[in-house]
N, CA, C and O atoms as CSV, one atom per row, in Angstrom:
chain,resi,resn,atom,element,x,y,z
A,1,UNK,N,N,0.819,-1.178,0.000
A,1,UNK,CA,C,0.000,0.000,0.000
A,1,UNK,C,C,0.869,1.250,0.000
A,1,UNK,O,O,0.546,2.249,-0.644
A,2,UNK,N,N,2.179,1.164,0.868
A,2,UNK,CA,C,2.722,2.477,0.963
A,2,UNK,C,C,3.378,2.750,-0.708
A,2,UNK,O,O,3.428,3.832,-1.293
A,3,UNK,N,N,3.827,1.432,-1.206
A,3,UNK,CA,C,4.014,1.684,-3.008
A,3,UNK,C,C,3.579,2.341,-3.570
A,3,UNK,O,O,4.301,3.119,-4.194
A,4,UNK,N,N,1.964,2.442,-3.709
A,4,UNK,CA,C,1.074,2.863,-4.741
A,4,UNK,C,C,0.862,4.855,-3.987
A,4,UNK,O,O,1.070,5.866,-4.658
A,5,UNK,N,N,0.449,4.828,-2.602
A,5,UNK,CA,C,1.031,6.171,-1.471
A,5,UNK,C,C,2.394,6.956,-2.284
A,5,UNK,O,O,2.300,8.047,-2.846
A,6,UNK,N,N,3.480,6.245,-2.209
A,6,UNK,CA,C,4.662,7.019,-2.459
A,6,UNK,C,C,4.534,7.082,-4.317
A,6,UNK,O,O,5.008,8.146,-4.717
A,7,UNK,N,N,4.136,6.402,-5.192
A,7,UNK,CA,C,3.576,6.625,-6.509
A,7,UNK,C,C,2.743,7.864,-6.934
A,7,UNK,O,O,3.021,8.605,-7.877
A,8,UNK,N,N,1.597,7.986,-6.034
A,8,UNK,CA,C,0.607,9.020,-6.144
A,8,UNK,C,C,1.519,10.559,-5.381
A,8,UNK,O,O,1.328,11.735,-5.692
A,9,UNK,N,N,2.268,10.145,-4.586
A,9,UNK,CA,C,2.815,11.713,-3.868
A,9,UNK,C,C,3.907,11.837,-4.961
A,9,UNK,O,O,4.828,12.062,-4.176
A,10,UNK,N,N,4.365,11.856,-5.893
A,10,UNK,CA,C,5.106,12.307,-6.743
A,10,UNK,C,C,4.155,12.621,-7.837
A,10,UNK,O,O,4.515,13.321,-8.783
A,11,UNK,N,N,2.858,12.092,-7.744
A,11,UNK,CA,C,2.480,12.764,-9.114
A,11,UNK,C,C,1.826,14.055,-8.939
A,11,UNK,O,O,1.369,14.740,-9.854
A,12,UNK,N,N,1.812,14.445,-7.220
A,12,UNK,CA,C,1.293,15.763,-6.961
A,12,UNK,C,C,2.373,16.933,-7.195
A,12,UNK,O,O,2.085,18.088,-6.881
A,13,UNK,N,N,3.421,16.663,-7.664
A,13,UNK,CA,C,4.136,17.913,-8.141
A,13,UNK,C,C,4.078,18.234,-9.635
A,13,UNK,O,O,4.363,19.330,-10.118
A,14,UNK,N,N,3.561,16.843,-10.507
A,14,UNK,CA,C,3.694,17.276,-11.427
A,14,UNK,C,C,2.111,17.755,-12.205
A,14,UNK,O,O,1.241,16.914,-12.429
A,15,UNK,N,N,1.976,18.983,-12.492
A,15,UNK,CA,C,0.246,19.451,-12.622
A,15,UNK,C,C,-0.377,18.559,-13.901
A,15,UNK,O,O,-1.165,19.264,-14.533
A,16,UNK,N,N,-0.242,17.144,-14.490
A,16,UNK,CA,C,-0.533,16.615,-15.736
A,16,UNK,C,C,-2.223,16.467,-15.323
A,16,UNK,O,O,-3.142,16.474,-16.141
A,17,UNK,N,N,-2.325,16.363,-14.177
A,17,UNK,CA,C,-3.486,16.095,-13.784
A,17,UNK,C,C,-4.653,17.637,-13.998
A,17,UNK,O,O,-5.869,17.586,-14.182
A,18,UNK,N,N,-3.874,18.766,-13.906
A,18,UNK,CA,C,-4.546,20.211,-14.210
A,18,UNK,C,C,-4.429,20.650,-15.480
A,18,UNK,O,O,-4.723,21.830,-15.669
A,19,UNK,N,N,-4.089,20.027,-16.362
A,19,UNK,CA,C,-3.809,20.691,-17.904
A,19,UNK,C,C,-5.309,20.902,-18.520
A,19,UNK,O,O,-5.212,21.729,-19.426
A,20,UNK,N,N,-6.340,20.566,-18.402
A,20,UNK,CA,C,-7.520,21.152,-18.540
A,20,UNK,C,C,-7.634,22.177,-18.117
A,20,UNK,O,O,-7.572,23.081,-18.950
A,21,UNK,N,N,-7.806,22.489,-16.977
A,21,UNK,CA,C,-8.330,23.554,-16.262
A,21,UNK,C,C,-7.239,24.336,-16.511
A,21,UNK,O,O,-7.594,25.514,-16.494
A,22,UNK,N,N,-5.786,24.187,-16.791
A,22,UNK,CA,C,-5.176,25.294,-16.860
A,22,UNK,C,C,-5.828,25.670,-18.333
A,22,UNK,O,O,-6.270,26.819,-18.344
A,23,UNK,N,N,-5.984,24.952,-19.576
A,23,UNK,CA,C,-5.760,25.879,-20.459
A,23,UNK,C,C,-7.105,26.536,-20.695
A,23,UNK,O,O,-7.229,27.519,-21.425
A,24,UNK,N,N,-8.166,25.927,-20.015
A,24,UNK,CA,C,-9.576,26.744,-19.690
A,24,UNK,C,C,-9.585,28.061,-18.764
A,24,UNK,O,O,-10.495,28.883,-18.879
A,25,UNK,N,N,-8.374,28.255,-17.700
A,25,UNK,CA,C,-9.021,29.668,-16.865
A,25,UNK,C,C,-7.281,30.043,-17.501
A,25,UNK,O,O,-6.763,30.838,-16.716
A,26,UNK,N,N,-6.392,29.709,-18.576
A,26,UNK,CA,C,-5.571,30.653,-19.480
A,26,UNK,C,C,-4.118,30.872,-18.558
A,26,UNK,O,O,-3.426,31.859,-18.306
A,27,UNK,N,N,-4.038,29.326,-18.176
A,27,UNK,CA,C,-2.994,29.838,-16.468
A,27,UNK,C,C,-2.048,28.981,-17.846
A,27,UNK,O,O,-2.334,28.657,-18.998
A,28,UNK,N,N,-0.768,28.853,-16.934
A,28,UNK,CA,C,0.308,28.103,-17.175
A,28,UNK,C,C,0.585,27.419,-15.975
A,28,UNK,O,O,0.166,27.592,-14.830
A,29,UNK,N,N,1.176,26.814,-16.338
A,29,UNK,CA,C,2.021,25.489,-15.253
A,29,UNK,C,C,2.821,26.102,-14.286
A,29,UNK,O,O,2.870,25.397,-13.278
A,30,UNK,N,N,3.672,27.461,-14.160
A,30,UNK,CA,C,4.433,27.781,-13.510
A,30,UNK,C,C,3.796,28.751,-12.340
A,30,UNK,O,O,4.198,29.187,-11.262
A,31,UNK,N,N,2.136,28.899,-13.417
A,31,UNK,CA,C,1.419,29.654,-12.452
A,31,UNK,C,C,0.727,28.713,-11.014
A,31,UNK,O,O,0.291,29.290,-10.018
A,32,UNK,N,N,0.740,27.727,-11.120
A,32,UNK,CA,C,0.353,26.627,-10.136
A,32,UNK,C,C,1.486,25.623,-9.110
A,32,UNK,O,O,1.236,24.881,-8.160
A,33,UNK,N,N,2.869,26.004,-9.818
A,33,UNK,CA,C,3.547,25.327,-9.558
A,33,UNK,C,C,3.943,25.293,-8.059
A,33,UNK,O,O,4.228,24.193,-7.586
A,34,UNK,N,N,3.980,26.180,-7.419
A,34,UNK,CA,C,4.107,26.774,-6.201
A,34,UNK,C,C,3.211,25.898,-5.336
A,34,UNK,O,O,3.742,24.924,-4.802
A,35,UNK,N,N,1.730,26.161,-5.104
A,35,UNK,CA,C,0.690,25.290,-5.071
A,35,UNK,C,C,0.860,24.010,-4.734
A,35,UNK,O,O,0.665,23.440,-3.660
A,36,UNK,N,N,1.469,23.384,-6.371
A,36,UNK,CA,C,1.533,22.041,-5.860
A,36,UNK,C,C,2.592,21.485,-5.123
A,36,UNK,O,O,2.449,20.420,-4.523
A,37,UNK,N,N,3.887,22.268,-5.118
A,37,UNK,CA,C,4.999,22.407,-4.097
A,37,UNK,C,C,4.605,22.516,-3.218
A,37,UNK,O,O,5.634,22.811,-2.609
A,38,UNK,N,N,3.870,22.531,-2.515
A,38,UNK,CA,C,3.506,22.659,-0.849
A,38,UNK,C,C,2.975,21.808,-0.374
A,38,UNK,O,O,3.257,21.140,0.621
A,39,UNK,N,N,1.467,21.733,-1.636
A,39,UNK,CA,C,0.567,19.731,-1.195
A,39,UNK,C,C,2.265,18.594,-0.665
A,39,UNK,O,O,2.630,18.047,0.376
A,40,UNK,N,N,2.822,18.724,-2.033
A,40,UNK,CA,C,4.080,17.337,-2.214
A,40,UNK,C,C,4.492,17.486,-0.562
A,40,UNK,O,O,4.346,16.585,0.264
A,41,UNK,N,N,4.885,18.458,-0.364
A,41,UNK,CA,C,5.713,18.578,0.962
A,41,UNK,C,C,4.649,18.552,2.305
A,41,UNK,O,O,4.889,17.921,3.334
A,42,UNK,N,N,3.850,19.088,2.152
A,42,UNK,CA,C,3.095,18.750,3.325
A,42,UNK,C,C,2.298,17.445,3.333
A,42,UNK,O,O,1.811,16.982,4.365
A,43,UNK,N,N,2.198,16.921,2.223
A,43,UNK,CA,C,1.576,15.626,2.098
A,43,UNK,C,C,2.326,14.683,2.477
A,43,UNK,O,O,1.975,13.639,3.026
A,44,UNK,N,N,3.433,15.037,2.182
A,44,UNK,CA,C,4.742,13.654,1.986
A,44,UNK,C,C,5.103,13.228,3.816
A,44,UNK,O,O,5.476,12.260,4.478
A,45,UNK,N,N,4.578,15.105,4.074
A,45,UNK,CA,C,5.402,15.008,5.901
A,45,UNK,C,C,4.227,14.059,6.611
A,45,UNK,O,O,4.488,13.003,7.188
A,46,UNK,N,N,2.993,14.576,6.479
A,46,UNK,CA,C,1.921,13.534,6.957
A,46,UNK,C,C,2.045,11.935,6.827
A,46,UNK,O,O,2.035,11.089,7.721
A,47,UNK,N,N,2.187,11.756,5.173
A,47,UNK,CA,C,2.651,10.111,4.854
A,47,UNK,C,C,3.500,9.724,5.222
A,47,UNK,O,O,3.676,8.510,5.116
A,48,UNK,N,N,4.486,10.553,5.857
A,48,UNK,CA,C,5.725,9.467,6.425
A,48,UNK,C,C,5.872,9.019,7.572
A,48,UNK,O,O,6.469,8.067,8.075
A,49,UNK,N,N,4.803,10.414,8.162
A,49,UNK,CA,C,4.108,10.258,10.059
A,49,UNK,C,C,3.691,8.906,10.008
A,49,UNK,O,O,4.170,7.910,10.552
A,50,UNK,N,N,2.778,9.036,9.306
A,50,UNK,CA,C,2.032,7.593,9.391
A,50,UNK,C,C,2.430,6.794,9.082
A,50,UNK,O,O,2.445,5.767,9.761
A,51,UNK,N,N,3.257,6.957,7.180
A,51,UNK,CA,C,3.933,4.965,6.957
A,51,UNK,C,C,4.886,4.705,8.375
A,51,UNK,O,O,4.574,3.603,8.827
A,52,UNK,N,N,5.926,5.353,9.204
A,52,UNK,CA,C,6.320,5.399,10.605
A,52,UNK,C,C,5.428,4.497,11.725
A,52,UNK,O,O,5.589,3.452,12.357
A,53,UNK,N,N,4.366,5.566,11.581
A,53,UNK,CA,C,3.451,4.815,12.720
A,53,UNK,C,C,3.042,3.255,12.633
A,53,UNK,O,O,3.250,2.481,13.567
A,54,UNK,N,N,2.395,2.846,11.329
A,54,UNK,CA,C,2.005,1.849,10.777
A,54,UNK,C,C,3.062,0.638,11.325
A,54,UNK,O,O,2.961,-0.431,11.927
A,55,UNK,N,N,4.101,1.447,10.759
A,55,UNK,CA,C,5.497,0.505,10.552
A,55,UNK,C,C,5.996,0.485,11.751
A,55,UNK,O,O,7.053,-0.137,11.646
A,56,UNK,N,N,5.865,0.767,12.700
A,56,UNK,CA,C,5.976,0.267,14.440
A,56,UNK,C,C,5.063,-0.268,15.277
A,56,UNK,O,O,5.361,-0.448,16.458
A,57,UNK,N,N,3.950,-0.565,14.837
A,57,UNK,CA,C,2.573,-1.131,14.961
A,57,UNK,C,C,1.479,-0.199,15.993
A,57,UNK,O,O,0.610,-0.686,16.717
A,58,UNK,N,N,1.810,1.305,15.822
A,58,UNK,CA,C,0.638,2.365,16.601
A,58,UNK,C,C,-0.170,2.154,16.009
A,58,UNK,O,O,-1.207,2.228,16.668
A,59,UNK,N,N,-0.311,1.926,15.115
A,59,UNK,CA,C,-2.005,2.419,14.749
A,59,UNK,C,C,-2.436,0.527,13.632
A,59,UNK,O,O,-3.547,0.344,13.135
């Protein structure tokens, strides 16, 4: 499970998933990029709390 976890948190930096909506509200990629730099990193700090926790048997 943490495979497919650490798979999906790398694809939050890259916006392939917003290329609609960017070229509908006329943005660019560099205009979001910031954005998704922060999910990656604050996401990644949460997922590692937990793959941690998991992986010592808390939870």
């Amino acid at each position: 499970m943490m495979v497919a976890w650490g798979d999906q948190w790398t694809n939050m930096i890259q916006p392939f998933w917003a290329l609609p909506l960017l070229g509908l509200a006329g943005l660019s990629a560099k205009d979001i990029m910031g954005y998704t730099t922060m999910t990656l990193l604050w996401s990644g700090l949460v997922l590692s709390i937990f793959a941690l926790l998991v992986g010592y048997g808390v939870m």
